[in-house]
C-alpha positions in Angstrom: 0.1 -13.2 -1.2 0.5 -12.2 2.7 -1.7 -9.1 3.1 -2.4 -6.7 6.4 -4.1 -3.9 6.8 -4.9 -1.2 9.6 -7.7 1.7 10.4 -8.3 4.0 13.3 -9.8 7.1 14.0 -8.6 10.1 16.0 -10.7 12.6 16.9 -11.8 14.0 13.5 -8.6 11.9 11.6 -9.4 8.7 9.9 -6.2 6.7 9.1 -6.2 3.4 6.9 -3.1 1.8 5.6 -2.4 -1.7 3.6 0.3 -3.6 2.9 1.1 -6.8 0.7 3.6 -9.1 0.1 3.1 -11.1 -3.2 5.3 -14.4 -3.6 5.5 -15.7 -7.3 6.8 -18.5 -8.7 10.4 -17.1 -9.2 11.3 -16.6 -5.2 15.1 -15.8 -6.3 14.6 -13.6 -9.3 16.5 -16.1 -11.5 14.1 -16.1 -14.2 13.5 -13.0 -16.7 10.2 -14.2 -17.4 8.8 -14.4 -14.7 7.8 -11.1 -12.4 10.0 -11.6 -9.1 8.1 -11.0 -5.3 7.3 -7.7 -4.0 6.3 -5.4 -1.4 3.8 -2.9 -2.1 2.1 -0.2 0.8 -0.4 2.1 0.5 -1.1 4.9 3.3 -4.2 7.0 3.4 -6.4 9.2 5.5 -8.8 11.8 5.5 -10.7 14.7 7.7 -14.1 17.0 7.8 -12.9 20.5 6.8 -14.9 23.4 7.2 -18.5 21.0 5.9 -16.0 19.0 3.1 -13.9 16.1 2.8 -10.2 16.5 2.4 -8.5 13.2 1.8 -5.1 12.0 1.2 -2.9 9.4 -0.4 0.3 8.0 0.5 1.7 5.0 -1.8 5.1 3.6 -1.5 5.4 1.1 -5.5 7.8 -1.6 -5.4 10.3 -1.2 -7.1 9.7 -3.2 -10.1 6.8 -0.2 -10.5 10.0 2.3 -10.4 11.5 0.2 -14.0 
């Protein structure tokens, strides 16, 4: 698994996001047994608004999560 992640803040924005890269045993998707690699991302952030928290959520499945 290769995995990489990044944060900042601006001004009153915090920003995150994460990706991952998972290699299995079945690198060519020959095998119906065995799950094939994948990409997943997930993209986030949140801000103070009026004395609360608003947060969001952005996630991108592979698309083996899509079957």
């Amino acid at each position: 698994m290769y995995v990489g992640d990044v944060s900042t803040v601006i001004g009153k924005y915090s920003l995150r996001g994460e990706t991952a890269y998972v290699h299995t045993a079945d690198p060519k998707g020959k095998n119906l047994f065995i799950k094939n690699p994948y990409w997943t991302t997930v993209l986030g952030g949140d801000s103070y608004i009026i004395k609360d928290t608003f947060r969001f959520l952005i996630y991108f499945p592979s698309e083996k999560d899509l079957i």
